[in-house]
C-alpha positions as protocol buffer text, in pm:
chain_id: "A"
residue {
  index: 1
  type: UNK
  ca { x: 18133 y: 5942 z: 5359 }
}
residue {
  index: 2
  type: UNK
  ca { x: 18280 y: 5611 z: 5423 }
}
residue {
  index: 3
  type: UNK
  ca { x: 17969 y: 5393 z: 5372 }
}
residue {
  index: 4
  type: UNK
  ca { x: 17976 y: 5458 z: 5020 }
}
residue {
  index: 5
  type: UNK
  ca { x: 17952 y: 5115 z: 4812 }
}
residue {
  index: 6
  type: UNK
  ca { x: 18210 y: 4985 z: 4613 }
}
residue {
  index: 7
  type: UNK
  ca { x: 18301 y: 5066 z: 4261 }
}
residue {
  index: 8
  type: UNK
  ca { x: 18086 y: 4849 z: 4002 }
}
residue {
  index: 9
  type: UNK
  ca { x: 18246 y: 4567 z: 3836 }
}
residue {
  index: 10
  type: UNK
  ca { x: 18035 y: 4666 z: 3510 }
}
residue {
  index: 11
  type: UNK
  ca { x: 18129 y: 4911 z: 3282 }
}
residue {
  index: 12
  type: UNK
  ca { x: 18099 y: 5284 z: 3293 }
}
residue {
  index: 13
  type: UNK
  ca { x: 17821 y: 5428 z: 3126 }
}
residue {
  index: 14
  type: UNK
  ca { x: 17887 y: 5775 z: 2893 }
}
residue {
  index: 15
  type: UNK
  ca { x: 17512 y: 5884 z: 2947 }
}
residue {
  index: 16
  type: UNK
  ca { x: 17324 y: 5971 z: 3250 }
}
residue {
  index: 17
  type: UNK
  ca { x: 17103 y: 5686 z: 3215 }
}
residue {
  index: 18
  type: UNK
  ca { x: 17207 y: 5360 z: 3168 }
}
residue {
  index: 19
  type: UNK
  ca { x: 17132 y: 5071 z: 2926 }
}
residue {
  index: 20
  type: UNK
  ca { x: 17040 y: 4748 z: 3085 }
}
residue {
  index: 21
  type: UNK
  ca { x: 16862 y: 4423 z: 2963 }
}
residue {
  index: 22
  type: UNK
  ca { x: 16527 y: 4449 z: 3187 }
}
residue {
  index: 23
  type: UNK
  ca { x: 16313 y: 4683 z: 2955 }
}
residue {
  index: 24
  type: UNK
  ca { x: 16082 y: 4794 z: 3244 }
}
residue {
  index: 25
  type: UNK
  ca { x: 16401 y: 4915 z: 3436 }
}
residue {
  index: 26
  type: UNK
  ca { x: 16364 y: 5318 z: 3561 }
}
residue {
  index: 27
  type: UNK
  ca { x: 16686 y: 5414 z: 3589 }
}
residue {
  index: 28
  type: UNK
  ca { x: 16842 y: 5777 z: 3676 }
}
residue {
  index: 29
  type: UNK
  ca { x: 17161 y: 5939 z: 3807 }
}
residue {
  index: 30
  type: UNK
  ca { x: 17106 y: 6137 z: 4119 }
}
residue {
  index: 31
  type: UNK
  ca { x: 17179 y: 6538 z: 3926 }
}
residue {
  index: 32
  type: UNK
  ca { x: 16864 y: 6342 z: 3700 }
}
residue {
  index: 33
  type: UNK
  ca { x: 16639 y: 6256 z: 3977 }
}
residue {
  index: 34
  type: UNK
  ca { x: 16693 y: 6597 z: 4115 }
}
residue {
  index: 35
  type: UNK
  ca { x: 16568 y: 6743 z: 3790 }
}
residue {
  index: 36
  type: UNK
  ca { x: 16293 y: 6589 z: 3778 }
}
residue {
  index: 37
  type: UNK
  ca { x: 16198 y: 6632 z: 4164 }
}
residue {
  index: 38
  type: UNK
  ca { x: 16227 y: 7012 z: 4039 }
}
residue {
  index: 39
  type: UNK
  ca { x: 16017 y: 7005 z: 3755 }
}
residue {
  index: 40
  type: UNK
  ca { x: 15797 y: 6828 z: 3982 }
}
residue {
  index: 41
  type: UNK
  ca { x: 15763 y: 7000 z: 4294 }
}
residue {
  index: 42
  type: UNK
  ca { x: 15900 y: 7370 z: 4217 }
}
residue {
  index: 43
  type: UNK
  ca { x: 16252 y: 7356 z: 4438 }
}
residue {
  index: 44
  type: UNK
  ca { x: 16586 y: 7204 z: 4378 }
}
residue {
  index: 45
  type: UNK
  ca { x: 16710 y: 6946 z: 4685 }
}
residue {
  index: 46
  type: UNK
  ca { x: 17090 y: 6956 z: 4776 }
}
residue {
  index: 47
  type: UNK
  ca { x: 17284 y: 6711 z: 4567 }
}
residue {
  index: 48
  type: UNK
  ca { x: 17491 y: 6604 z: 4791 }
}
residue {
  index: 49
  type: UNK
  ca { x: 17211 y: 6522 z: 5058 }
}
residue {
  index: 50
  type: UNK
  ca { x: 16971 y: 6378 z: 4794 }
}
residue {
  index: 51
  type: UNK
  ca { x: 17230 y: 6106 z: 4731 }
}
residue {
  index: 52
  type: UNK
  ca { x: 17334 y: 6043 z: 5068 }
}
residue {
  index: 53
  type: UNK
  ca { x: 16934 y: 5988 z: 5121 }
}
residue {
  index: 54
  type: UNK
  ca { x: 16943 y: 5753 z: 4815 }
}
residue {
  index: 55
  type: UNK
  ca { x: 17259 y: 5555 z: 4949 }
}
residue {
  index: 56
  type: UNK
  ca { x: 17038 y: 5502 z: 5265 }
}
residue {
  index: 57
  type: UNK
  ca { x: 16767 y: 5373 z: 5100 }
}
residue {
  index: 58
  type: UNK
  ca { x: 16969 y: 5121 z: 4894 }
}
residue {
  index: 59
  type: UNK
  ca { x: 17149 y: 4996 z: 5253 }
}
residue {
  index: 60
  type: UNK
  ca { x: 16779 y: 4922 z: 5301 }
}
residue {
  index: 61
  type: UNK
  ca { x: 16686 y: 4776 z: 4972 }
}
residue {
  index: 62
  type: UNK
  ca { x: 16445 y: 5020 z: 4869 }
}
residue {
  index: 63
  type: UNK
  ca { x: 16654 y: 5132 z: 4568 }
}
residue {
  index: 64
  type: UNK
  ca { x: 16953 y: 4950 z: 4399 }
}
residue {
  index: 65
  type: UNK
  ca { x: 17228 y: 5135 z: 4274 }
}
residue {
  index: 66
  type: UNK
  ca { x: 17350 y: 4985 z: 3895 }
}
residue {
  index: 67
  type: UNK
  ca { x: 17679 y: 5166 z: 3772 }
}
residue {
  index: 68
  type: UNK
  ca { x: 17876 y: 5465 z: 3798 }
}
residue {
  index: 69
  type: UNK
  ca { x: 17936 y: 5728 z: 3493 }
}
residue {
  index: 70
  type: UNK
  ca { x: 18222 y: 5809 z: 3348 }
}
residue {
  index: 71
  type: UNK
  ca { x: 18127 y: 6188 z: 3503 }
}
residue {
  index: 72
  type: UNK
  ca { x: 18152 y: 5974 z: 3834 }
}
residue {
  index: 73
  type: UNK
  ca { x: 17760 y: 5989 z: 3914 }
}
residue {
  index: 74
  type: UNK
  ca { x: 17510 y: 5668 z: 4042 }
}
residue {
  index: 75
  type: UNK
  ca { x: 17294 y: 5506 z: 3912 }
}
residue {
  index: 76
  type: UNK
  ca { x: 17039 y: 5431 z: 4049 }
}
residue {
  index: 77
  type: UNK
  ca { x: 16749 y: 5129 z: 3889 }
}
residue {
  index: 78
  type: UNK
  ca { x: 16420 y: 5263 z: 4084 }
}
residue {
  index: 79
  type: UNK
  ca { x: 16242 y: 4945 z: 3884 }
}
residue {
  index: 80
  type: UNK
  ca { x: 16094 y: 4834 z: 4228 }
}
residue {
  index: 81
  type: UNK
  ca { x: 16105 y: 5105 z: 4474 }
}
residue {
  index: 82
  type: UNK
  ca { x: 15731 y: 5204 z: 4467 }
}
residue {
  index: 83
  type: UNK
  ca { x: 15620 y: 4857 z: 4597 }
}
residue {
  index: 84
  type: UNK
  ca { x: 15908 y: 4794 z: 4820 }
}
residue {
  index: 85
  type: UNK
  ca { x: 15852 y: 5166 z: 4962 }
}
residue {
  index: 86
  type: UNK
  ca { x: 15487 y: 5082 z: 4955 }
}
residue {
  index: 87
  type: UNK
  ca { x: 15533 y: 4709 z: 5148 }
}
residue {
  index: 88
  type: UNK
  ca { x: 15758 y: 4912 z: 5435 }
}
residue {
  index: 89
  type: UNK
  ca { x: 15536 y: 5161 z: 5488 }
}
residue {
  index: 90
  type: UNK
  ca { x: 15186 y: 4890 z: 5493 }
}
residue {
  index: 91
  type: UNK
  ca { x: 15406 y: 4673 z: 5753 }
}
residue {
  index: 92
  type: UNK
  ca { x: 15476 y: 4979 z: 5949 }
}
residue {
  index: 93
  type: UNK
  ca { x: 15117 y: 5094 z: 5912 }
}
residue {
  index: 94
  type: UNK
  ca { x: 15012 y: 4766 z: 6044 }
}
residue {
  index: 95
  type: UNK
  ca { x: 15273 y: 4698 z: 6340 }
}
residue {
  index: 96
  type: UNK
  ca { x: 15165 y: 5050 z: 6480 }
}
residue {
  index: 97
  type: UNK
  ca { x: 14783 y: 4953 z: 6465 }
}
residue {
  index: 98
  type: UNK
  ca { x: 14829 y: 4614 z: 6638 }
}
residue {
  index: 99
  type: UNK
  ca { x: 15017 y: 4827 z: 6949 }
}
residue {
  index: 100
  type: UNK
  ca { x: 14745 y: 5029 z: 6972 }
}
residue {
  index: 101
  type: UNK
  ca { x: 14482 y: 4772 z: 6969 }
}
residue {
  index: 102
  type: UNK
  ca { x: 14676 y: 4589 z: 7224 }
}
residue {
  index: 103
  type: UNK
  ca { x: 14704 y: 4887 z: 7429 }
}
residue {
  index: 104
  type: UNK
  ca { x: 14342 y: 5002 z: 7351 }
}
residue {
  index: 105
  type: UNK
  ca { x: 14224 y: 4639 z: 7509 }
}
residue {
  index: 106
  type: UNK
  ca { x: 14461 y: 4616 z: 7820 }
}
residue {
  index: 107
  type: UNK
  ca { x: 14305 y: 4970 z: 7914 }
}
C-alpha cells in the first residue's frame, strides 16, 4: 500500500521490541502483537491485515508507530492507545445520545 509512512530517521532496532527513554512505553512489532492477540483470544489474525488495521489507527492517532527493525517490522508504542481509544469511543457514545435526545424531543 502506498499510505505507508516514511522510513524512521532513528535507528533500526535488532529486537522486536524497542528501547526508548519513556519507561512506561508498551511497545510491540505487529508478528508480536499478533502473538499475543493469540495467546489471548485462541486464533491467529492475518499479518498483513493486522498491520494495515494498525497503520489506520496511527493515521488517526490512536497508536504511534516508533521504528522499523532491521527484519523490516513496526513498531508500534501503544503507551496511550487505551485512553485515546477510550476518549473516541466516550465522544462517539455521547454525539449519538445527544441525536437521539434531539430526535426523541422533536417527536
Amino acid at each position: 500500500m502506498t499510505d505507508r509512512p516514511p522510513s524512521p530517521p532513528t535507528p533500526l532496532s535488532a529486537s522486536p521490541i524497542a528501547e526508548t527513554d519513556r519507561e512506561d512505553s508498551v511497545l510491540a512489532t505487529t508478528s508480536r502483537l499478533n502473538e499475543t492477540i493469540e495467546n489471548a483470544l485462541g486464533f491467529r489474525l492475518d499479518e498483513s491485515a493486522l498491520e494495515e488495521f494498525l497503520f489506520e489507527l496511527d493515521r488517526h492517532d490512536y497508536l504511534e508507530w516508533v521504528t522499523v527493525t532491521r527484519r523490516g517490522e513496526y513498531v508500534w508504542d501503544l503507551s496511550d492507545s487505551p485512553e485515546r481509544i477510550a476518549d473516541a469511543v466516550a465522544d462517539a457514545l455521547i454525539d449519538r445520545v445527544q441525536s437521539w435526545l434531539e430526535n426523541d424531543s422533536e417527536g
